[in-house]
C-alpha positions as CSV (number, residue, x, y, z in Angstrom):
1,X,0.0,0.0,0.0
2,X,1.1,3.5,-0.8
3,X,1.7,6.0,1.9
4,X,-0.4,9.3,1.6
5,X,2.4,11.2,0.6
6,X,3.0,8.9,-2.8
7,X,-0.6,8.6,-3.4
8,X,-0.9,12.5,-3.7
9,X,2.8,12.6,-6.0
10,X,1.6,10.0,-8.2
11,X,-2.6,10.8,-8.7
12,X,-2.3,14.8,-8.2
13,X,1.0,15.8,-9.3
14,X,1.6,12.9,-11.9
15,X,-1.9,12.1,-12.7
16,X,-3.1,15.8,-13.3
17,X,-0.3,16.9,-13.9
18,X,-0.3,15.3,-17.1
19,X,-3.9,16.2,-17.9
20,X,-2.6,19.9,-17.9
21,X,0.2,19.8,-19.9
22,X,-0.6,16.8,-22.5
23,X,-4.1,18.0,-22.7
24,X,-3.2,21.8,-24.8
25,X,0.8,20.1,-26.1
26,X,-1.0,17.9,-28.2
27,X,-3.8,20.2,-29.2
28,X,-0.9,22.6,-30.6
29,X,0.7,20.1,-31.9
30,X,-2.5,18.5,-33.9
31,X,-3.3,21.7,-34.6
32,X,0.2,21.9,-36.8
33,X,-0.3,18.6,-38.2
34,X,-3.2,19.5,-39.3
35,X,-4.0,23.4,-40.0
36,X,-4.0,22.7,-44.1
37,X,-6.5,20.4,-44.2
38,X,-10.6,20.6,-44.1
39,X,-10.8,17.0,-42.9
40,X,-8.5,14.3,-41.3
41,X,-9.0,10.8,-43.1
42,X,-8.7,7.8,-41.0
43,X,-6.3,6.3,-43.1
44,X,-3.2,7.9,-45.2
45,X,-0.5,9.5,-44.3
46,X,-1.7,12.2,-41.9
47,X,-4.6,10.6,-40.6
48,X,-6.4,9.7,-37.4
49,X,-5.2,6.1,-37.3
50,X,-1.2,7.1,-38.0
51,X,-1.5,10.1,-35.8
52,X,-3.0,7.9,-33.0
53,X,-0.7,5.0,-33.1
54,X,2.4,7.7,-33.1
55,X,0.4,9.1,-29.8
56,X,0.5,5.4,-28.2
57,X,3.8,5.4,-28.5
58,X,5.2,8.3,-28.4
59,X,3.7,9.9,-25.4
60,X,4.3,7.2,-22.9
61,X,8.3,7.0,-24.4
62,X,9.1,10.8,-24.3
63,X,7.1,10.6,-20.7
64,X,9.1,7.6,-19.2
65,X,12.6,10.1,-20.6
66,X,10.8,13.5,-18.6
67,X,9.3,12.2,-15.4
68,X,11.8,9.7,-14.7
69,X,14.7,12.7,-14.3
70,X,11.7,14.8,-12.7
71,X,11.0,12.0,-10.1
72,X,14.7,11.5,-9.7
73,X,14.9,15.0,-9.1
74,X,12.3,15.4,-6.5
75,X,13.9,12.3,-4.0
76,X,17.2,13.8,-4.1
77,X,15.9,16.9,-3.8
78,X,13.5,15.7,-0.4
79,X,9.7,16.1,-1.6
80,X,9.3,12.6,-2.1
81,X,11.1,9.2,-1.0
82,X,12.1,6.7,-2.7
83,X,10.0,3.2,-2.7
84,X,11.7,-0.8,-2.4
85,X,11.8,-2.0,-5.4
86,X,8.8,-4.7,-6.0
87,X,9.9,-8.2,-5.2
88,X,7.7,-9.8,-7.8
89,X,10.1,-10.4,-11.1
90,X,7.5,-9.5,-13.2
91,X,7.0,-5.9,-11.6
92,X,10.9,-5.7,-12.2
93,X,10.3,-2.4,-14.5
94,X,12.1,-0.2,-12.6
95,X,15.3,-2.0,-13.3
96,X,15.2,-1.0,-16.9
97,X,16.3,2.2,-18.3
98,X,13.2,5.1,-19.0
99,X,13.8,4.5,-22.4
100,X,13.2,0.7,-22.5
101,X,9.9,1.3,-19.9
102,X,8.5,3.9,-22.1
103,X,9.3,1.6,-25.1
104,X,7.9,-1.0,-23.8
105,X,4.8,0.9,-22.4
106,X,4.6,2.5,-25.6
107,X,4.0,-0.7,-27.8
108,X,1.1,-1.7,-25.0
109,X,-0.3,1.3,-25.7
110,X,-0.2,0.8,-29.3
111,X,-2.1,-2.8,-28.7
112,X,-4.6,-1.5,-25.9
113,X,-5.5,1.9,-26.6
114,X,-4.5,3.1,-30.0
115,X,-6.1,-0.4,-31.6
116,X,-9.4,-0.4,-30.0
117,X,-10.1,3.4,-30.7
118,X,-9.3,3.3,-34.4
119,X,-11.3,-0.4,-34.5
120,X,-14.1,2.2,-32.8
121,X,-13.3,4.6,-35.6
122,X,-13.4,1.6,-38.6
123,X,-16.0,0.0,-37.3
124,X,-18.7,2.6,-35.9
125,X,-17.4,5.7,-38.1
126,X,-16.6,8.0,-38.4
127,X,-14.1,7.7,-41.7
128,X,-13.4,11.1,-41.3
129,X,-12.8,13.9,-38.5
130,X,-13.7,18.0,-39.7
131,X,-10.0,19.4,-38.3
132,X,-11.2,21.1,-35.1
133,X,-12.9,17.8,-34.0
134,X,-9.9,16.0,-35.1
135,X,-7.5,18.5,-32.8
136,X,-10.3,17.9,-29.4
137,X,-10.0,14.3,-30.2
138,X,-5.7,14.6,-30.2
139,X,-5.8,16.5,-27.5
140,X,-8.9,14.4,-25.5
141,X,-7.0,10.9,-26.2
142,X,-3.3,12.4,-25.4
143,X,-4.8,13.7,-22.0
144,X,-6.4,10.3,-21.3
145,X,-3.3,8.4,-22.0
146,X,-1.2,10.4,-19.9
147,X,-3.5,10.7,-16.8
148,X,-3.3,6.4,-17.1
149,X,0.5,6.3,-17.9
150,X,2.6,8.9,-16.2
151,X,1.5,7.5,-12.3
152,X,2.5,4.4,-13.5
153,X,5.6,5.8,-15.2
154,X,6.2,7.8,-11.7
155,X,6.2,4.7,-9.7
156,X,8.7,2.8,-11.5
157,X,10.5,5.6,-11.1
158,X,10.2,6.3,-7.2
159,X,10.9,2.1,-7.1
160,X,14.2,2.3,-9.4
161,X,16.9,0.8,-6.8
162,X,19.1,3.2,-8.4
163,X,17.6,6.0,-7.2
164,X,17.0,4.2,-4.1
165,X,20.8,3.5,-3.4
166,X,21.7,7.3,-4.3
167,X,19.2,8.7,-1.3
168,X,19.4,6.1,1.2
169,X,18.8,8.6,4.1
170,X,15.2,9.2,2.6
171,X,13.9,5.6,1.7
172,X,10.0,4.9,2.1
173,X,8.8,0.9,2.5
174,X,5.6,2.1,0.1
175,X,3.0,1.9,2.9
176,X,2.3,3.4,6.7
């Protein structure tokens, strides 16, 4: 069980956190992608499939690369401690490097969020988005993804025995 203190890090700060920044990034950044065209096809070259698959991935990567220094940061620094690494082999994530956990993360994200939606999209409709629906539905899915992927992101960072092993004075069990 998580103490107080990581539940509020990893839900507020994390959680929200990433609401509030991925939410108007990737609104800009559709908005870019997109500002020439009247409508975004499904399929093609800039379309809603391509541009959703490349979310998947690239959000959780470039997040596991950010919040990973940022958590680093904030142990040494003394606003959060460091958790034990998870016993449990297959919750050994926070051994890897924040590129191969936001790699990895990134092609589940690919297989259980990107998939499904555009299966929605091919299936239901529509085969088309107008470009300002297009940009709220970027910037909607981005915001989603992030609020469900940067706590977890977070937490493998607070349980890297790295980190753990630079702060030693500061070291939290994960419960009270």
């Amino acid at each position: 069980m998580l103490s107080t203190e990581h539940k509020r890090f990893l839900l507020l700060e994390q959680g929200i956190g990433s609401i509030i920044l991925n939410f108007p990034l990737n609104a800009g950044i559709a908005w870019l992608s997109v500002r020439s065209l009247r409508t975004v096809p499904l399929w093609g070259t800039t379309s809603i499939a391509g541009d959703t698959f490349a979310t998947a991935f690239l959000l959780p990567l470039i997040t596991s690369l950010i919040v990973s220094r940022v958590v680093a940061h904030q142990v040494r620094a003394g606003r959060v401690a460091a958790l034990m690494a998870p016993p449990d082999l297959a919750l050994r994530w926070a051994e890897r490097t924040s590129a191969r956990r936001g790699a990895l993360l990134g092609l589940v994200c690919m297989a259980l969020a990107a998939l499904p939606m555009i299966a929605i999209f091919a299936l239901a409709g529509p085969g088309e988005l107008a470009r300002r629906p297009f940009i709220w539905f970027k910037a909607a899915f981005a915001a989603a993804l992030g609020l469900v992927v940067t706590p977890v992101i977070a937490w493998w960072a607070l349980a890297d025995p790295r980190l753990a092993e630079a702060v030693p004075a500061r070291y939290a069990t994960g419960s009270r």
